[in-house]
TIVO-2410 file (N, C-alpha, C; in nm, 3 decimals):
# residues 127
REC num residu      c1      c2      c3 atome chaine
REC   1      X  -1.183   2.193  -2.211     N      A
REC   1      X  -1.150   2.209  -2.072    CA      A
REC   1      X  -0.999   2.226  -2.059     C      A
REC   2      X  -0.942   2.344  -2.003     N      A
REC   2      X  -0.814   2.343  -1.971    CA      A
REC   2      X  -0.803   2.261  -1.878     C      A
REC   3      X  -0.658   2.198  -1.900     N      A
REC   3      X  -0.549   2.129  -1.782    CA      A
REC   3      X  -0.464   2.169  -1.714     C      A
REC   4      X  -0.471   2.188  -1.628     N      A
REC   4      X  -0.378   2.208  -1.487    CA      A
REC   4      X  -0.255   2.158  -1.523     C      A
REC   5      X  -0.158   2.197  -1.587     N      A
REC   5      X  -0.021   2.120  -1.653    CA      A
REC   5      X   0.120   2.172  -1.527     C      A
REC   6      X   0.084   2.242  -1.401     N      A
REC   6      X   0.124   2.316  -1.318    CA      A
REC   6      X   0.242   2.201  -1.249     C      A
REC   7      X   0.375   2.180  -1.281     N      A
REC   7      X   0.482   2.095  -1.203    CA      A
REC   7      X   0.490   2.151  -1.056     C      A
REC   8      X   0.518   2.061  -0.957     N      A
REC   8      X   0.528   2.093  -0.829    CA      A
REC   8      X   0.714   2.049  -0.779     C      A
REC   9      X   0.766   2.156  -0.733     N      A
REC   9      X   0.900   2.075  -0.690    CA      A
REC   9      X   0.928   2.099  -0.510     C      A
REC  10      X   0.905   2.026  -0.479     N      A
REC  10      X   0.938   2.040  -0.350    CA      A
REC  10      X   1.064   2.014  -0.277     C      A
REC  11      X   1.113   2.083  -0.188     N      A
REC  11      X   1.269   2.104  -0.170    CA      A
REC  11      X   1.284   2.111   0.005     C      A
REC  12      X   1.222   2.084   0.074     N      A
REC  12      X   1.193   2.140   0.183    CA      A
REC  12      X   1.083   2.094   0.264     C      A
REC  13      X   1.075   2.070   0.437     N      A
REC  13      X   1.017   1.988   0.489    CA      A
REC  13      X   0.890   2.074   0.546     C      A
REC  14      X   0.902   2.259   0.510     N      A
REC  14      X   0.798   2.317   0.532    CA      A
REC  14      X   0.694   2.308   0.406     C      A
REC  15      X   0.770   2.316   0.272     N      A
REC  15      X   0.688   2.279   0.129    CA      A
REC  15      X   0.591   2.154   0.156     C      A
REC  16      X   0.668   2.073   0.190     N      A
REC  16      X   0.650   1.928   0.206    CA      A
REC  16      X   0.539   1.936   0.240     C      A
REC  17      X   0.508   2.001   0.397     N      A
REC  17      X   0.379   2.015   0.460    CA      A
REC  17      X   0.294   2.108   0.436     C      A
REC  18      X   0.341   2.192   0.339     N      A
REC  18      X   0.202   2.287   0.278    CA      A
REC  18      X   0.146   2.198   0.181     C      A
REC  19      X   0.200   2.131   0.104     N      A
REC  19      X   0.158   2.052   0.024    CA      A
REC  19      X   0.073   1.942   0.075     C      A
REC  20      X   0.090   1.879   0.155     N      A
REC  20      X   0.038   1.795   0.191    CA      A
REC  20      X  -0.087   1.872   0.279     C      A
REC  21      X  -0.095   1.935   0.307     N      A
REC  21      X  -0.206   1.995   0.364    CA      A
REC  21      X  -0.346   2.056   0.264     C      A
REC  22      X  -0.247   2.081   0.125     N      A
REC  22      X  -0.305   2.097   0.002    CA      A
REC  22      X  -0.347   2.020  -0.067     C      A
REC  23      X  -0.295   1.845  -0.072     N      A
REC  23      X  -0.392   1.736  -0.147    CA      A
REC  23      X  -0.446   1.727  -0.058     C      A
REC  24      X  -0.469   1.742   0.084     N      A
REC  24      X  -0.540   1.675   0.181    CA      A
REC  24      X  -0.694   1.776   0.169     C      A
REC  25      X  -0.702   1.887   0.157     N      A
REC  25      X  -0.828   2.004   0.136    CA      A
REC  25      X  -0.860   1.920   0.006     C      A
REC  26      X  -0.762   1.892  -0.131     N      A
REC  26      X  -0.853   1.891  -0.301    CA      A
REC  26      X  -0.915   1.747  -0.245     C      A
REC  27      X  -0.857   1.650  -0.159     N      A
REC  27      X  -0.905   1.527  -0.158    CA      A
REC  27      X  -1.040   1.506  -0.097     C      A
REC  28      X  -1.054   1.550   0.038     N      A
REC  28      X  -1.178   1.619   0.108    CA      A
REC  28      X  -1.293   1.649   0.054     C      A
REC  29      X  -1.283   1.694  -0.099     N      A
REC  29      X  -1.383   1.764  -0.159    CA      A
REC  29      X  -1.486   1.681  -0.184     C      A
REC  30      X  -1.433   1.508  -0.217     N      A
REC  30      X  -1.457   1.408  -0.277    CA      A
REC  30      X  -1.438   1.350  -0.437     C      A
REC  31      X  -1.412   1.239  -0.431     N      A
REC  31      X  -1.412   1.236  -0.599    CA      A
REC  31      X  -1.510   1.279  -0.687     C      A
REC  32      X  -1.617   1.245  -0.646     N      A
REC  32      X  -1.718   1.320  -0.760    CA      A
REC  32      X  -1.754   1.474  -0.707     C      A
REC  33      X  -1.617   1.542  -0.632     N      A
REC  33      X  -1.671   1.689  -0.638    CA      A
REC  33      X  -1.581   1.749  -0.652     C      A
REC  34      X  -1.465   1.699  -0.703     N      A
REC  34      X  -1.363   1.763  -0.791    CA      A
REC  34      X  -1.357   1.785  -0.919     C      A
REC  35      X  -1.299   1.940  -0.952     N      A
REC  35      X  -1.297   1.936  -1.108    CA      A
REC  35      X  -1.147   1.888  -1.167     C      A
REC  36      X  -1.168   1.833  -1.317     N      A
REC  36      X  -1.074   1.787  -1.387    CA      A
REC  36      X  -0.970   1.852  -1.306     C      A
REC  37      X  -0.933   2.042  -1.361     N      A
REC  37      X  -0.820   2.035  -1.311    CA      A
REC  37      X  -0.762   2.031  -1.169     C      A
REC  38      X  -0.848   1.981  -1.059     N      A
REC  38      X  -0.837   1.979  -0.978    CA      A
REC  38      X  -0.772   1.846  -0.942     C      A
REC  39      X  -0.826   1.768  -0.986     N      A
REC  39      X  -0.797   1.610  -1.025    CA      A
REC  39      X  -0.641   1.589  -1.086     C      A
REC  40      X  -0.600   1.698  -1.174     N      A
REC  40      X  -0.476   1.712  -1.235    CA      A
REC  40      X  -0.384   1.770  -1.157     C      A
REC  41      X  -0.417   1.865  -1.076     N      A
REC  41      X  -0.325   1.922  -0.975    CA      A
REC  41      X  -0.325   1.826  -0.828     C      A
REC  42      X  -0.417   1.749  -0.796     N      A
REC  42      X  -0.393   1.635  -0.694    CA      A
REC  42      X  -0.309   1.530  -0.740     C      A
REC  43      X  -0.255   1.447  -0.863     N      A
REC  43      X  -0.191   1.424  -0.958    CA      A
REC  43      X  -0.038   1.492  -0.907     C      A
REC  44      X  -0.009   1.585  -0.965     N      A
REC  44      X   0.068   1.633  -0.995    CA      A
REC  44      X   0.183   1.714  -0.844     C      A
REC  45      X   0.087   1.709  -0.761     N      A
REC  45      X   0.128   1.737  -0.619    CA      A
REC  45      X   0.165   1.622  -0.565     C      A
REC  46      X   0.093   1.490  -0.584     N      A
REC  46      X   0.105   1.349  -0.580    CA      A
REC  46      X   0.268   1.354  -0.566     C      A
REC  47      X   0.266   1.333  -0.713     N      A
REC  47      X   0.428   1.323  -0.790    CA      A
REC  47      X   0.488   1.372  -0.727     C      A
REC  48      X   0.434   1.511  -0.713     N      A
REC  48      X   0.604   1.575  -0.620    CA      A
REC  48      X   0.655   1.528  -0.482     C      A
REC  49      X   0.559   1.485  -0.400     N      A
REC  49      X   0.547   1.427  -0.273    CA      A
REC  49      X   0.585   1.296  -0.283     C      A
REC  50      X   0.594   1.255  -0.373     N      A
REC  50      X   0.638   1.127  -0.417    CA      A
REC  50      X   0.780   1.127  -0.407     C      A
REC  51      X   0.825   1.215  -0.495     N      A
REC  51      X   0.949   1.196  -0.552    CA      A
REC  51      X   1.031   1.224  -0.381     C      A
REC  52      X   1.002   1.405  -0.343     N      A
REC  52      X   1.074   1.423  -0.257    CA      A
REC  52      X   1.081   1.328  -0.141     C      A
REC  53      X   0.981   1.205  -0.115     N      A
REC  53      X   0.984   1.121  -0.027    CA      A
REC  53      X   1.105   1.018  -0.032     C      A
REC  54      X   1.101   0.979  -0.144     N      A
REC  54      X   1.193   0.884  -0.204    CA      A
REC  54      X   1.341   0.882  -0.203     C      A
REC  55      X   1.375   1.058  -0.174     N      A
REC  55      X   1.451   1.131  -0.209    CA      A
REC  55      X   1.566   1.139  -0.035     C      A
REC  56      X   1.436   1.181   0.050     N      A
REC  56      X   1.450   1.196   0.158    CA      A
REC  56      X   1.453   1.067   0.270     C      A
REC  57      X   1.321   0.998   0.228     N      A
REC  57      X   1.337   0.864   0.314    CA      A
REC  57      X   1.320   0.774   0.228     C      A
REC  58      X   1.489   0.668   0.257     N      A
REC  58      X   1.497   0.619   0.177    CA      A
REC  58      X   1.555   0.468   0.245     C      A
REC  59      X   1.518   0.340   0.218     N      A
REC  59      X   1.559   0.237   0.293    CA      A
REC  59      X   1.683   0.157   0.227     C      A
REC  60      X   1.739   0.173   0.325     N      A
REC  60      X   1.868   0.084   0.334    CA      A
REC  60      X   1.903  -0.047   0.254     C      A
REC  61      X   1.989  -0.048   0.143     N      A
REC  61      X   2.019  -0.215   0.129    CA      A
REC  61      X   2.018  -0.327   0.221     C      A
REC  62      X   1.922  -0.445   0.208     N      A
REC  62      X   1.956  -0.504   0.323    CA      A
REC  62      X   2.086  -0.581   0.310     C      A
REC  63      X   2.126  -0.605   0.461     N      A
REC  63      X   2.293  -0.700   0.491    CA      A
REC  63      X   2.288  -0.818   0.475     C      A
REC  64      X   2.143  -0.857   0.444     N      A
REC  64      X   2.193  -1.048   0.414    CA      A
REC  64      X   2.089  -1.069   0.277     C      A
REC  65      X   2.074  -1.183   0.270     N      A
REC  65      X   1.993  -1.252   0.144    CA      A
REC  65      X   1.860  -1.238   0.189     C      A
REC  66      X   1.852  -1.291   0.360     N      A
REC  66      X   1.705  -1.313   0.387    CA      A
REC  66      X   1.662  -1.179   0.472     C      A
REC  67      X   1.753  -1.069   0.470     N      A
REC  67      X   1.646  -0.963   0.426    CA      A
REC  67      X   1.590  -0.896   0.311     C      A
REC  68      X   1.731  -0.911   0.204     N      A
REC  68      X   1.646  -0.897   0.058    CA      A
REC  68      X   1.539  -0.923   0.011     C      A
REC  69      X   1.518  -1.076   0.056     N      A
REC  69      X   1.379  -1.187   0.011    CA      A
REC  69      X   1.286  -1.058   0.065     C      A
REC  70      X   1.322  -1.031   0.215     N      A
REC  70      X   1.193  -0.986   0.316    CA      A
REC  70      X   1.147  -0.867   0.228     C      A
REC  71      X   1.261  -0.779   0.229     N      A
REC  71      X   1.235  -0.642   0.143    CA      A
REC  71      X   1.137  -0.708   0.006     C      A
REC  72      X   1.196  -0.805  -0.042     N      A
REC  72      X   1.086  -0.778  -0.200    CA      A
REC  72      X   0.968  -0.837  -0.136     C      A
REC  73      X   0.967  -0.918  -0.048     N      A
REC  73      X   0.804  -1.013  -0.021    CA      A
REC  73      X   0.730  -0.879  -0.009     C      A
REC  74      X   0.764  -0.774   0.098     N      A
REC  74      X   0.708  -0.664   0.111    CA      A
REC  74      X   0.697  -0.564   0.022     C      A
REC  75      X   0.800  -0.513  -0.085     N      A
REC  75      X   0.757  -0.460  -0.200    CA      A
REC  75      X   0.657  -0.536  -0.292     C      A
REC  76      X   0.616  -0.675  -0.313     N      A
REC  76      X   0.531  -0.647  -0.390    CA      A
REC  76      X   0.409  -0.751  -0.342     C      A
REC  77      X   0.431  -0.718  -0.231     N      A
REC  77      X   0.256  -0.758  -0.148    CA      A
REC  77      X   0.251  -0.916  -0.116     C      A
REC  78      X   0.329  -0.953  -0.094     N      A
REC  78      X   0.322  -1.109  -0.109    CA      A
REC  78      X   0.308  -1.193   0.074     C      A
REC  79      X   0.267  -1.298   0.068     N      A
REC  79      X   0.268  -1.352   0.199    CA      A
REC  79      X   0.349  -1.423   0.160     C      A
REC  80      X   0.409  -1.494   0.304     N      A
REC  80      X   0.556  -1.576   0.278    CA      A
REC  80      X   0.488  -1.715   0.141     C      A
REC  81      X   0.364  -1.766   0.206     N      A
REC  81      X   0.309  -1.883   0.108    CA      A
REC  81      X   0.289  -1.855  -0.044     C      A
REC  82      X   0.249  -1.695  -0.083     N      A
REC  82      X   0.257  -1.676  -0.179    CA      A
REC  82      X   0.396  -1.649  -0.248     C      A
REC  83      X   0.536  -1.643  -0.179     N      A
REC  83      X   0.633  -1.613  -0.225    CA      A
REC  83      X   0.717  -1.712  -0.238     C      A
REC  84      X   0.647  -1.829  -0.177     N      A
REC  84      X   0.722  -1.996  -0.238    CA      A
REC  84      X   0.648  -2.021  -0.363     C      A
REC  85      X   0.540  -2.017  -0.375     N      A
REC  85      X   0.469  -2.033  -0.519    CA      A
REC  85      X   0.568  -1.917  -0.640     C      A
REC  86      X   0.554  -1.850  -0.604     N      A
REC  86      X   0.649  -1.744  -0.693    CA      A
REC  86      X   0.767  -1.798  -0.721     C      A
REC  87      X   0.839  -1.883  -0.638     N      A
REC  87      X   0.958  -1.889  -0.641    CA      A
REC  87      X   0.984  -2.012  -0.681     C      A
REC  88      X   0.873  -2.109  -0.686     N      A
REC  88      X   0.893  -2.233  -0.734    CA      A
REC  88      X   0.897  -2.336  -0.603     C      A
REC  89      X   0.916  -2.278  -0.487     N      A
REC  89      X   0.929  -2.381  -0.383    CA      A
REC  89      X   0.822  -2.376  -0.303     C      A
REC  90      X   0.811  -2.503  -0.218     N      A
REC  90      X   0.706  -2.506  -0.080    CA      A
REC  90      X   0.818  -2.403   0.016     C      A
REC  91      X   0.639  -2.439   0.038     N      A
REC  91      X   0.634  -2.309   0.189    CA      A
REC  91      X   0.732  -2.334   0.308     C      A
REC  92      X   0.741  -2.480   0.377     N      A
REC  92      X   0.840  -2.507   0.462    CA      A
REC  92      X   1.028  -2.484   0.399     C      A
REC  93      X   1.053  -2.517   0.268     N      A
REC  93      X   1.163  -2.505   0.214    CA      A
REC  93      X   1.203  -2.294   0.230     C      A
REC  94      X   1.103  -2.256   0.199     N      A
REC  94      X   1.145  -2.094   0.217    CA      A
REC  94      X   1.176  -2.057   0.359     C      A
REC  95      X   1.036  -2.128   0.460     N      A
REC  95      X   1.034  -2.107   0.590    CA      A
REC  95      X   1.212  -2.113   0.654     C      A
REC  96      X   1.272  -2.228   0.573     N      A
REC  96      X   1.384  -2.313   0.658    CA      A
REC  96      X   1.508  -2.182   0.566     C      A
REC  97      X   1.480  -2.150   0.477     N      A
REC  97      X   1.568  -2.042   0.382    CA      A
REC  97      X   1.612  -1.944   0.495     C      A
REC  98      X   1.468  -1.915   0.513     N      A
REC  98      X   1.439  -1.745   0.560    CA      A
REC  98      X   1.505  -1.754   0.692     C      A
REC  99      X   1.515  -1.856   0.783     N      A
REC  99      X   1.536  -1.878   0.937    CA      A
REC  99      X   1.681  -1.914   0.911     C      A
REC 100      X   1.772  -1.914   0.787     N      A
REC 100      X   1.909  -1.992   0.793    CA      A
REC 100      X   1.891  -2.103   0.845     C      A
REC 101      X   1.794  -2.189   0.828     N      A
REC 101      X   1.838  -2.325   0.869    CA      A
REC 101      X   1.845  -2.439   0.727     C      A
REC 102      X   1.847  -2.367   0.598     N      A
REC 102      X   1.877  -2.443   0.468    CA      A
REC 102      X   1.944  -2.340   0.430     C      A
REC 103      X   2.050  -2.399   0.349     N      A
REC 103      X   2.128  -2.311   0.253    CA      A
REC 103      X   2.003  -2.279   0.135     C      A
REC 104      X   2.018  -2.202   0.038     N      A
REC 104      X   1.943  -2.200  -0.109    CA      A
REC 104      X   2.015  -2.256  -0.201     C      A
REC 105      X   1.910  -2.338  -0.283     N      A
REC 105      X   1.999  -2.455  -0.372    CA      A
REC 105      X   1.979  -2.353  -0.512     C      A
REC 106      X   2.039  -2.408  -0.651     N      A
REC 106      X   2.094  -2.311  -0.755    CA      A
REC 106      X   1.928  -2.240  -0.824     C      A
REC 107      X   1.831  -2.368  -0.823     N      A
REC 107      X   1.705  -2.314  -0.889    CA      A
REC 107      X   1.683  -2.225  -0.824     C      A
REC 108      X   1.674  -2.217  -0.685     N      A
REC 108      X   1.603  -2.128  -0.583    CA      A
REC 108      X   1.674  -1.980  -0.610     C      A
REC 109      X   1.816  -2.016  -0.642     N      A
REC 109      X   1.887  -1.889  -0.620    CA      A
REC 109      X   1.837  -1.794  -0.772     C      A
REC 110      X   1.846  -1.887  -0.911     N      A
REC 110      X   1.795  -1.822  -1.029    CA      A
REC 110      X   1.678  -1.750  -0.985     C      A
REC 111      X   1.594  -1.815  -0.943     N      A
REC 111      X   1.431  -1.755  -0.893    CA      A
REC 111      X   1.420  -1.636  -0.823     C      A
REC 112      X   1.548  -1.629  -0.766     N      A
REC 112      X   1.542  -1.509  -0.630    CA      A
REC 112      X   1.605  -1.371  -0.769     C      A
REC 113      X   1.654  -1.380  -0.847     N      A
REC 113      X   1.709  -1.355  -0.980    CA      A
REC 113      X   1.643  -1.287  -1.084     C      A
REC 114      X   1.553  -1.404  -1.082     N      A
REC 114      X   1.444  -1.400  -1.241    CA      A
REC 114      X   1.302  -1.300  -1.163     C      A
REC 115      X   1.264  -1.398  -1.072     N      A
REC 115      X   1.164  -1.334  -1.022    CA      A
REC 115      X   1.113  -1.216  -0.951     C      A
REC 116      X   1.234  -1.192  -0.855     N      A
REC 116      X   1.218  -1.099  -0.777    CA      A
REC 116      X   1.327  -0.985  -0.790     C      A
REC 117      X   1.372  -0.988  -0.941     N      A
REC 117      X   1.473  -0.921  -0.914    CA      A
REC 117      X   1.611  -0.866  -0.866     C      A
REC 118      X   1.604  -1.001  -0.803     N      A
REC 118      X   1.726  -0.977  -0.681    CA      A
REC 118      X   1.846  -0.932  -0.772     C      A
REC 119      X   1.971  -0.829  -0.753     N      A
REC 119      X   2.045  -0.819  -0.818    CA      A
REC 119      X   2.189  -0.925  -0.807     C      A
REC 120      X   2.237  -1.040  -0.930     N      A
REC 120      X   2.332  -1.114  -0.929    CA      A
REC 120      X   2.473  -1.106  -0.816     C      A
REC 121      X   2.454  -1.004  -0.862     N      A
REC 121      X   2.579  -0.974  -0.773    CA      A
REC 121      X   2.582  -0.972  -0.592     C      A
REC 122      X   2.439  -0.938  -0.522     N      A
REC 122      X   2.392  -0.889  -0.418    CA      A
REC 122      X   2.407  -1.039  -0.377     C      A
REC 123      X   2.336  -1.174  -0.459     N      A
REC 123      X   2.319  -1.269  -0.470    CA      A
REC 123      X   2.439  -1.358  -0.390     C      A
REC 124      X   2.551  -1.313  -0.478     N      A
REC 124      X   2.642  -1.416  -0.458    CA      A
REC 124      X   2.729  -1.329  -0.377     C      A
REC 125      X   2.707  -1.204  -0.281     N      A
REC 125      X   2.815  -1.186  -0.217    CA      A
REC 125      X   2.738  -1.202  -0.105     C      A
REC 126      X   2.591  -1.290  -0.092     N      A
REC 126      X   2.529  -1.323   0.073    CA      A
REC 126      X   2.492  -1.461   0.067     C      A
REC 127      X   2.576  -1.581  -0.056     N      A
REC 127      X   2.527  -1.689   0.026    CA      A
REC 127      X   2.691  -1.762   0.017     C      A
***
């Protein structure tokens, strides 16, 4: 079976929307009524729509610590309760973080670090 090995580059907000009008018909078809390379070129149109999104809309560093937290709770799916478990702390200790009504003590700050990424530097120029 040939593969659809076909790169897509999109540059442009009319591309943008032919394309997207184009996974939206291969998707329609259904999964079990697409062929491989059809499957490879929904793929691959994916990517490009991907990228140029990323490219184009793109979100802002946040200005404090406790929008950073917010930004990662939301990058990687987390509820605030699940993001004190992550972090090593109860739920009221983040609650009081997130509202500025506790400073973050040094474990908390490694955690925001280790766990979530936060970058060191971002770290210590917002608390």
């Amino acid at each position: 079976m040939k593969m659809n090995k076909t790169k897509y580059v999109i540059t442009s907000e009319e591309q943008h929307a032919e394309m997207l009008l184009k996974i939206d018909a291969l998707m329609r078809k259904g999964e079990k009524n697409v062929t491989e390379e059809e499957s490879e070129e929904i793929r691959a149109i994916g990517t490009a729509l991907q990228k140029y999104e990323q490219g184009i809309y793109t979100i802002p560093t946040p200005a404090t610590l406790e929008g950073m937290i917010e930004l990662r709770m939301y990058e990687m799916r987390l509820k605030q309760k699940d993001l004190a478990e992550t972090l090593g702390v109860s739920p009221v200790k983040l609650s009081m973080i997130l509202r500025g009504k506790q400073k973050p003590d040094i474990p908390f700050i490694k955690a925001l670090h280790t766990k979530l990424k936060v970058p060191a530097d971002f770290i210590l120029e917002h608390i």
